[in-house]
N, C-alpha and C positions, 0 to 999 in steps of 0.2 A: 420737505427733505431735500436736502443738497445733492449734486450729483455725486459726486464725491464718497457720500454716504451711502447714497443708494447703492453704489459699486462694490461700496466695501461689504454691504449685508449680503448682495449676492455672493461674492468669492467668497464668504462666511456660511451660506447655504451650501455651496457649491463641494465645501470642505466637509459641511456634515452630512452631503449625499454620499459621498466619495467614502464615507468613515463609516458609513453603516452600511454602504455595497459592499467592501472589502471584509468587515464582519459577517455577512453572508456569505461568503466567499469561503471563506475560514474555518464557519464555524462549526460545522459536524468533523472537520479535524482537531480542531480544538477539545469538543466533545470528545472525542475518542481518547485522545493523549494527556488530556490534561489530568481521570484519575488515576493515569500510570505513575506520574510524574513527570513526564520527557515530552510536555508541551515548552517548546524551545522559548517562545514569549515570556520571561522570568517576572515576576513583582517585585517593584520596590521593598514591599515591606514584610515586614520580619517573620509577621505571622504567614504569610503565603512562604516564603523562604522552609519553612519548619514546617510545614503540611505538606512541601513539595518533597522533601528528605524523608521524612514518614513514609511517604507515600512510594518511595523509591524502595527506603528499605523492606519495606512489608511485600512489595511483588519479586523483591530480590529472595525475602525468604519462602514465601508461596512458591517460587520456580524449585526451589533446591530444593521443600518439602513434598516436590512434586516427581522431580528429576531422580533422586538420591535412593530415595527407599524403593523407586520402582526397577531401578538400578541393581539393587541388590537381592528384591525377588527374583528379577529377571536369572541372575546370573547363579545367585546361591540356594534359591529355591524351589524353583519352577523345570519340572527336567522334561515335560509335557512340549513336542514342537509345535502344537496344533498354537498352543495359548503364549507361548515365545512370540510365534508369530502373531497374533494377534498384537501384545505388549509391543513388539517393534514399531509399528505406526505412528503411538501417540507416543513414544520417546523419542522419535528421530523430529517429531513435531515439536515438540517439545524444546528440543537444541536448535532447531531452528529459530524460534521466538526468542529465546537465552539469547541468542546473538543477534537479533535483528533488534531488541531491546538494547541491549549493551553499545550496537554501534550508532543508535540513534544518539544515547545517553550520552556516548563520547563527540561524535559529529554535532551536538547542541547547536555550537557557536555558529558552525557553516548553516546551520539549517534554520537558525534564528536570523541569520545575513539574509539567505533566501527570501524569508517574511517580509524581512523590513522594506528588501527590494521590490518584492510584492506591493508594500502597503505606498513606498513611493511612486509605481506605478500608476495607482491606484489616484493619486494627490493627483498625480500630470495629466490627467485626461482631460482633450478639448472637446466640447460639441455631445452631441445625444447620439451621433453614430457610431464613435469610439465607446461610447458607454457602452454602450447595443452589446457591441462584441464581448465585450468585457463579461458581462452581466448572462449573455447566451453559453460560453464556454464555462462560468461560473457552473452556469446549473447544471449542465452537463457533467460536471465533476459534482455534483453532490448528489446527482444522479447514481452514477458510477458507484459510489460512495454511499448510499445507503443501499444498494443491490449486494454490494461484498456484506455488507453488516449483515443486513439478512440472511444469507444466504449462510456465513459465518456463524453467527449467532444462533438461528432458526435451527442449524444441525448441533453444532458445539454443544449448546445445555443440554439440548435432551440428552446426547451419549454422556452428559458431568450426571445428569440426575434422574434421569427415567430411565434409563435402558440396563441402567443395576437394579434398580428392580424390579425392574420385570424377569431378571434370571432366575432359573430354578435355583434353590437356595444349598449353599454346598453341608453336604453332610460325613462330618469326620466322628465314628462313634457313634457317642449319644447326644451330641452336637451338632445343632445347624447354623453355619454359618450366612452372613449375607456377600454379596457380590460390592466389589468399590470396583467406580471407573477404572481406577489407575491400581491393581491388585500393587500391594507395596510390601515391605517386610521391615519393621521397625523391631530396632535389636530392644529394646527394653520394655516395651511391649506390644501385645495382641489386640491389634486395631479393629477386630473383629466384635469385640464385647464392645455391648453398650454401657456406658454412653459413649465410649473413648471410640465405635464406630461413626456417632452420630456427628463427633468434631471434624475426624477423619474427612468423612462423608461434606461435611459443609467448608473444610479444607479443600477438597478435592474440585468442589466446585466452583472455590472463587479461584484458583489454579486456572481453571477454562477460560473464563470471566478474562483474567488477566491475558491467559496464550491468545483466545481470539480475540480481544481488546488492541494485540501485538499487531496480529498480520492486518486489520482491519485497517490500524493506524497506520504503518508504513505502507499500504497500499493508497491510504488518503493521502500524505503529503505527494507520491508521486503524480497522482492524479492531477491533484492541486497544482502542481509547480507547473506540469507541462500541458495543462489547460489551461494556464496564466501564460504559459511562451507562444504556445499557440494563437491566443488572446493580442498580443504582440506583434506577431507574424499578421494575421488577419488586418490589422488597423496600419500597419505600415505597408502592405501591398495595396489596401483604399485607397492609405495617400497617393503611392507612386500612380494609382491608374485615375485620379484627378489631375495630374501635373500636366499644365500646359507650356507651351513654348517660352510663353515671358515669368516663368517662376523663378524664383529667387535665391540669392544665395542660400539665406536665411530656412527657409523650407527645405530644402538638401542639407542642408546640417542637421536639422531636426531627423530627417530618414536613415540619414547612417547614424548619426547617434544612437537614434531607437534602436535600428537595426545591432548595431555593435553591442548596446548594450542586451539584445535578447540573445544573443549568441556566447555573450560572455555571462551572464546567467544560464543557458543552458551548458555551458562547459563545469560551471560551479556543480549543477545539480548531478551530471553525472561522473563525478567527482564522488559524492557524499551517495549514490546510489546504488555504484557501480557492483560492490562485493555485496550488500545488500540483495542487490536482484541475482547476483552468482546464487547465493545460498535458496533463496524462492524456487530459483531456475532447476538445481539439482534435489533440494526437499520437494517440490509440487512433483517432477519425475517420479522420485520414489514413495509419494505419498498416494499417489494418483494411481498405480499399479497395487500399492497394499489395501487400499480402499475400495478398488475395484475386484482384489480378492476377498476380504470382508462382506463387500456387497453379492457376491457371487455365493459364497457361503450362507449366511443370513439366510437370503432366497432357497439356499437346496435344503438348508432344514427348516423351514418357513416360519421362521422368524421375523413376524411384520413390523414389527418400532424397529426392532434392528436393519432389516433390511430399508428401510425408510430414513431411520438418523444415519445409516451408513452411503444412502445415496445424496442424503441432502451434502453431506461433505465431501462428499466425490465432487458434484456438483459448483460448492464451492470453491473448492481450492484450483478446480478447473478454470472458474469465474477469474478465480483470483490471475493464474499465469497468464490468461488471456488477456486480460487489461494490463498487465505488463505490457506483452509483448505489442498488442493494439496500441496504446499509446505512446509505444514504440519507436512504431510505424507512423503515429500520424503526427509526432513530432518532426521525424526526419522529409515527410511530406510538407508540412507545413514552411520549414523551413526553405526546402527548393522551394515553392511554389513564389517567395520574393524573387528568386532571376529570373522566371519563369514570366513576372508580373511586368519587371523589370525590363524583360528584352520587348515584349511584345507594346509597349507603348509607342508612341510616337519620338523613340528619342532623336531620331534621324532631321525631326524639327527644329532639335534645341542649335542650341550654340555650340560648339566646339568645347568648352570651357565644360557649359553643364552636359554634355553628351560623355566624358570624361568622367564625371562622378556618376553616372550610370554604369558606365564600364566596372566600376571599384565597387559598386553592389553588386552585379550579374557573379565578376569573379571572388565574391567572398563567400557565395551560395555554390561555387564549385565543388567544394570540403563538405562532405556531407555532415550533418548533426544528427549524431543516433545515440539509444540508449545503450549500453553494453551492461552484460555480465561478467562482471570479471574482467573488461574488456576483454574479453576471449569469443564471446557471442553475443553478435548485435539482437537485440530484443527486435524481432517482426512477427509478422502473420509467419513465415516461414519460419519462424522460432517454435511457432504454437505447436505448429506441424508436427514438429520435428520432436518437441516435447511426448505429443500425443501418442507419436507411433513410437519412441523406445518406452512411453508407459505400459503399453498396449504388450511389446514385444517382451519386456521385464514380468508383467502378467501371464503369460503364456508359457515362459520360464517358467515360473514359479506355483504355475499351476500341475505341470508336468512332473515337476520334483516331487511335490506333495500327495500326486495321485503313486505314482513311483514307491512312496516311503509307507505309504497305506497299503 
């Protein structure tokens, strides 16, 4: 075999190591979004095209079959505050996923741009050390990423399918009715009689399917993107603290390049995140206080699946804000930590020339890189905080009122 040859079967290996890390990388996001429809990676071909519009339109109408009718028990039926307030939770949950579905649906392109920057990152890796990192923050994010699932999933179904039956069965008459997750009021008929419960009933629960299917997925692309910036930050501060005195033009171009380009992907990302995490940031507030009164309840009349499917979702969606706001915080770290890498080298050895293109990294790390909500509130451990205690404080409210109104 010529050398020639042999060179090119490596860069040919090299490219399908590269293609099936980056599929790792990927792919319990992928899972997660692709049966919503608003996995942003499109198919050429026709048939994926039409399984992806099915699949849009069918969670389009599981939301408003979900949303709509319990809408109007709520408001035109139900005169009970005890069970309003219960109904509150998983409707404000509810509109939270409507829109965090809808802005993925429309941000597609940006968030397909994101991938593709991924997967070229992905192609550019030299050596088995840049892998390392690559492949170490990889896991870490599907880490992260099947903890939310579980934690999602594991509470979500049982309240879609065990915790209605296990209710005492409601008795109007000479009639017993049964309990639905989501109590609704369909103007044309009594979703109560079988079978037209049992559809109901099996409606209601691919509704969850899709709502935690939602947060689970826009939780995984954030993880993803800023464990992949992260991932960048890490392999470009290695270089700077390898750089000796006789480096090269050539390798400083390669570091601000990297560098510019993981900063001009982190501007993209929270760009396409930003109202996204607004909405988490004030739903997980007020879901985390109504869940902690549900969970509170439960327990005083000791109710155990309920008390138990209402803590695993406390639990959850707690999970959830926190790894917001944690990966945050360890984007905006990761990022200082290049000037950080930067000053402490030997630059005082280089040349004049390259002591200059250090300068132009140190000051590009002065502008911090943070995730916002809304850009109105930077996502940190101080976010979580701050979440925690007006949940805490909105519960204590609202406990007050209730005992008040008893």
């Amino acid at each position: 075999m010529s050398k020639q040859n042999l060179i090119s079967n490596l860069i040919e290996l090299k490219s399908i190591r590269n293609a099936q890390d980056f599929e790792y990388a990927v792919q319990i996001t992928r899972w997660l979004l692709q049966p919503l429809g608003i996995w942003p990676m499109k198919s050429s071909t026709f048939f994926s095209s039409i399984l992806r519009s099915l699949s849009i339109a069918t969670c389009t109408f599981l939301l408003g079959f979900l949303l709509v009718p319990c809408c109007l028990h709520m408001f035109l039926i139900e005169k009970d505050l005890g069970v309003r307030l219960k109904m509150i939770g998983p409707l404000s949950f509810c509109l939270m996923n409507i829109f965090k579905y809808y802005a993925v649906l429309i941000k597609d392109g940006q968030i397909s741009s994101c991938i593709v920057d991924m997967a070229g990152d992905w192609h550019r890796l030299e050596g088995s050390e840049q892998r390392g990192y690559m492949l170490e923050n990889a896991k870490t994010a599907r880490v992260f990423t099947t903890i939310c699932a579980l934690f999602m999933y594991g509470g979500g179904l049982p309240y879609s399918t065990i915790l209605p039956l296990t209710r005492d069965a409601i008795i109007v008459g000479n009639d017993s009715y049964r309990h639905l997750a989501y109590p609704s009021y369909f103007i044309f008929f009594n979703p109560h009689i079988r079978p037209i419960y049992d559809l109901v009933f099996f409606a209601h629960c691919l509704c969850g399917f899709v709502m935690y299917s939602v947060t689970c997925g826009v939780c995984s692309i954030a993880i993803l993107c800023i464990m992949h910036i992260c991932s960048q930050c890490s392999i470009t501060s290695a270089t700077l603290r390898s750089l000796t005195s006789d480096v090269d033009e050539k390798t400083f171009g390669k570091i601000v390049t990297q560098h510019l380009r993981s900063l001009k992907f982190a501007s993209k990302l929270e760009k396409i995140l930003n109202d996204m995490c607004l909405v988490e940031l004030i739903g997980c507030t007020f879901n985390i206080c109504m869940l902690g009164y549900y969970f509170i309840t439960e327990f005083e009349q000791s109710e155990t699946v309920g008390t138990i499917t209402y803590s695993l979702l406390l639990i959850s969606l707690t999970f959830n804000i926190f790894i917001f706001c944690y990966i945050g915080d360890l984007l905006t770290e990761q990022c200082e930590n290049i000037g950080e890498v930067a000053y402490m080298i030997n630059w005082y050895q280089f040349s004049g020339k390259d002591a200059r293109n250090i300068i132009l990294i140190v000051a590009s790390t002065q502008r911090p890189v943070v995730l916002t909500a809304g850009k109105m509130v930077t996502l940190s451990i101080r976010s979580f905080c701050n979440v925690i205690k007006a949940s805490v404080t909105y519960l204590n409210m609202l406990r007050t009122l209730t005992a008040s109104e008893s």
